[in-house]
N, C-alpha and C positions, 0 to 999 in steps of 0.2 A: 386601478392600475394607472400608473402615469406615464403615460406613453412619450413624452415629453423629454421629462427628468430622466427616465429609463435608459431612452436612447442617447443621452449625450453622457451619461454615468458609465455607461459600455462605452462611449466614441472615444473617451477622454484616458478609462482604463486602459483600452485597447492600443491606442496613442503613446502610452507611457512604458511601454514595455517593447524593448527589443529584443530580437531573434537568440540574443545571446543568452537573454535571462530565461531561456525556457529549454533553453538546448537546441536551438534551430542555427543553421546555417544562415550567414545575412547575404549570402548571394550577389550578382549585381543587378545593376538596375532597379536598387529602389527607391523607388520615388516616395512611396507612403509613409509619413512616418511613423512608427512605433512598428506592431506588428498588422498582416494585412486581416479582411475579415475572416477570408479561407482560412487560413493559417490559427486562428483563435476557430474557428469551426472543428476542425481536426482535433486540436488538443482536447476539446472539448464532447469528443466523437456523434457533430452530430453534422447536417447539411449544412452548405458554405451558405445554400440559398434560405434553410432556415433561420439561420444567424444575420446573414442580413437581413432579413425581413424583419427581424425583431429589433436591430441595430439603427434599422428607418425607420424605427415606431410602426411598423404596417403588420406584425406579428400577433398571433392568438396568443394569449396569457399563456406562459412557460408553465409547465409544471415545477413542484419543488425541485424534484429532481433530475432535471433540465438546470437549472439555475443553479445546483449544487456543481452540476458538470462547467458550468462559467464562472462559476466562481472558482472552481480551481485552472481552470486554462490560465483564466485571466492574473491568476496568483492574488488574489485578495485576501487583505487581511482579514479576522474574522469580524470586526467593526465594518467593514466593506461589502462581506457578506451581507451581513444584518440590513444594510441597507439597502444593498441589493432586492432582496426579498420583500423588504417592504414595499419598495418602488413597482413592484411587480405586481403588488395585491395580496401576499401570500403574508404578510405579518412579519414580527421577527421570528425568527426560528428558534426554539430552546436550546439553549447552552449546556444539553446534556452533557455528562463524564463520559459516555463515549463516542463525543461526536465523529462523522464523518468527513466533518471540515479540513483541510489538509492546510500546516502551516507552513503560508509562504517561503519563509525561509528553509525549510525542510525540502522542500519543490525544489528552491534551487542550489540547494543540496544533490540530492536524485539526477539534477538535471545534468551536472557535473560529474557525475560517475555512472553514464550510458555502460560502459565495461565493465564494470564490478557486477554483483552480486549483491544487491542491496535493498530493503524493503522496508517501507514504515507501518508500524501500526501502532492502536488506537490500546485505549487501556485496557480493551475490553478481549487484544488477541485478535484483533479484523483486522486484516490488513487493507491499508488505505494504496498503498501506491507501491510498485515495483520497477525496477530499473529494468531493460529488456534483456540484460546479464542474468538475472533474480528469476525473471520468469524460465529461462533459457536451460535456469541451470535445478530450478525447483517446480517449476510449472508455474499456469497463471491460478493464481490467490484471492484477487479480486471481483469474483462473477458468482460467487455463494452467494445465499440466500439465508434468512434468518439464522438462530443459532448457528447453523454449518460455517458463518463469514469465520468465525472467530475460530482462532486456531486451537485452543481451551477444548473445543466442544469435539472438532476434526480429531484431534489427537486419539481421545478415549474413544469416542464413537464409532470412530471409521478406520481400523487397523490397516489398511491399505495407505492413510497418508505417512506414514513414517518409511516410508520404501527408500528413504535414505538415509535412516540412520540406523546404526549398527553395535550394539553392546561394547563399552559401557557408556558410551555416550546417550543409548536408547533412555536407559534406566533417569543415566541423571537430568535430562530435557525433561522426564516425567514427572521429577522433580520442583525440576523449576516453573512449569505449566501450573504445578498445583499453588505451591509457592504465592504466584504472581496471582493467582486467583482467588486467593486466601486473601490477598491484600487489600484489592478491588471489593471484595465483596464483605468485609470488614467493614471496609469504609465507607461504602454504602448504602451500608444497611441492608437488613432484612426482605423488604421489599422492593430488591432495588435489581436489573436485569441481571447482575452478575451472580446475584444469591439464588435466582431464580436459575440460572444455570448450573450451580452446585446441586441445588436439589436436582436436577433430571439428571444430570452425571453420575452424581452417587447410587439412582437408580439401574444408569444403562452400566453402567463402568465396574467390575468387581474393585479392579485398578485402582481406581480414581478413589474410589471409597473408602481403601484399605490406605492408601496417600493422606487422603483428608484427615483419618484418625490419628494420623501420624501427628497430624499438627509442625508441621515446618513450616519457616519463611524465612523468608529472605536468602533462598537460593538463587545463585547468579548464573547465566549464561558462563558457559564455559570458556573461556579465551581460547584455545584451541579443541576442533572439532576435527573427527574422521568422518566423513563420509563415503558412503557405497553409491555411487549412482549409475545408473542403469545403463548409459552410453559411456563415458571414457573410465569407471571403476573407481578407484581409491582416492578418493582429496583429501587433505590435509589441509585443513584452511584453520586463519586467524577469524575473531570473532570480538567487532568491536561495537559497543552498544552506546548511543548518544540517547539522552531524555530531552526532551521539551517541558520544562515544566510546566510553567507556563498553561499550556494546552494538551499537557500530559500525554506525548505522542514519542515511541521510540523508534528510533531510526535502528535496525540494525543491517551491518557492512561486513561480508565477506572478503577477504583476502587470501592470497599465495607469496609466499616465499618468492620475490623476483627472479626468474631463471630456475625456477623449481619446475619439478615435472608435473605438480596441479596448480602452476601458473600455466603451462602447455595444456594443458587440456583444459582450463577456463576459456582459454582464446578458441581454441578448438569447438568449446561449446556455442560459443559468441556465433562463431563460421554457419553451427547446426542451427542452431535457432533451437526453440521447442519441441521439434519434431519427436512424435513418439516418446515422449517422456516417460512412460508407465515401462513399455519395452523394450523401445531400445529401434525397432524395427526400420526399414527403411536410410537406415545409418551405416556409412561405408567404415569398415571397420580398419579399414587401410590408411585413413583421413587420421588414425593416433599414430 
């Protein structure tokens, strides 16, 4: 570990980045330039006082995934990554097809649409990153565990995650899941995580099974979607889908009609937060 290099590669990143590129407010009084070390702690979700200790060199070796959390605070590219992790002791990291790496530019993307409804994920259906409009309005995504991260798996598996959508938009998402997993796992190959998740599907799924035989692809996300959900009831949202090629990562961004009535109850949902997602509960119903 280079305790050294380490510390001045974080000093120098941390340096280069302002309040604005991440979505923070730049406040007055400040004197540090780029962002402070609290503040790269936070984005990063971990102690202000473990980040600096690691930022002084005086820190125990990161784990990967520690370092995975700094390197998207800090918005590094994935060659910045890579070097990151080496300077740490941990090697480079493989450039799987469905990394967890989040592209900068996509960040600050996200960072700029705090209000919407918007969420990135990875090829594989995990979603990497959500706006707190995304979480507010779909719950939080990002705290699964193996299989389950990937939205592929959640769909067939777990009939409770679809509690917002409603025929016929149910059918054709079930489409495009299979679709998009057709593709991945195509191109993959055989041995490759995504095929490995067809086989347990086609197992747990009658669904899923009777789809795959279908043999479709290349179905698309619907531009416009109805949704039921559980706190303000019917939206009718736009449905726009941005790729990364690149680093094979899609963004996608809900919308409302400006001065619609599921532009009113997006904002409404912004006011609620996530509260009760599943039910609804503890939500004043007088607030629509």
């Amino acid at each position: 570990m280079e305790y050294a290099d380490l510390s001045d590669f974080l000093r120098k990143r941390r340096e280069a980045l302002q309040p604005e590129d991440v979505g923070m407010p730049r406040g007055r009084r400040r004197r540090t330039p780029g962002l402070r070390r609290e503040e790269v702690a936070a984005l990063a979700s971990m102690s202000a006082d473990y980040y600096s200790r690691l930022e002084g060199g005086r820190g125990p070796q990161p784990s990967a995934e520690m370092l995975g959390s700094i390197a998207r605070a800090l918005r590094l590219t994935l060659e910045e990554r890579d070097h990151l992790y080496v300077l740490a002791g941990h090697g480079t990291p493989p450039r799987t097809t469905g990394t967890c790496h989040v592209d900068p530019g996509m960040l600050r993307i996200l960072d700029r649409l705090q209000d919407t409804p918007a969420m990135l994920l990875n090829r594989c259906g995990e979603t990497l990153a959500q706006t707190p409009a995304h979480v507010a309005f779909a719950g939080e995504q990002t705290n699964y565990e193996g299989m389950a991260r990937s939205e592929f798996y959640r769909w067939f598996a777990d009939p409770d995650s679809r509690y917002l959508y409603r025929e016929p938009e149910l059918s054709t998402h079930s489409r495009m899941l299979v679709s998009w997993l057709r593709s991945v796992a195509t191109a993959d190959g055989p041995k490759s995580y995504a095929a490995s998740m067809v086989r347990t599907l086609r197992k747990l799924s009658p669904e899923f099974d009777e789809l795959w035989d279908a043999h479709e692809i290349g179905i698309a996300h619907s531009r416009t979607k109805r949704f039921q959900h559980p706190v303000v009831g019917e939206l009718d949202l736009y449905c726009e889908v941005i790729d990364n090629r690149d680093q094979q990562q899609t963004l996608v961004v809900f919308t409302a009609e400006p001065g619609s009535e599921s532009a009113e109850k997006l904002r409404l949902l912004e006011v609620v937060g996530s509260q009760s997602m599943s039910s609804g509960q503890d939500f004043d119903p007088e607030l629509i």
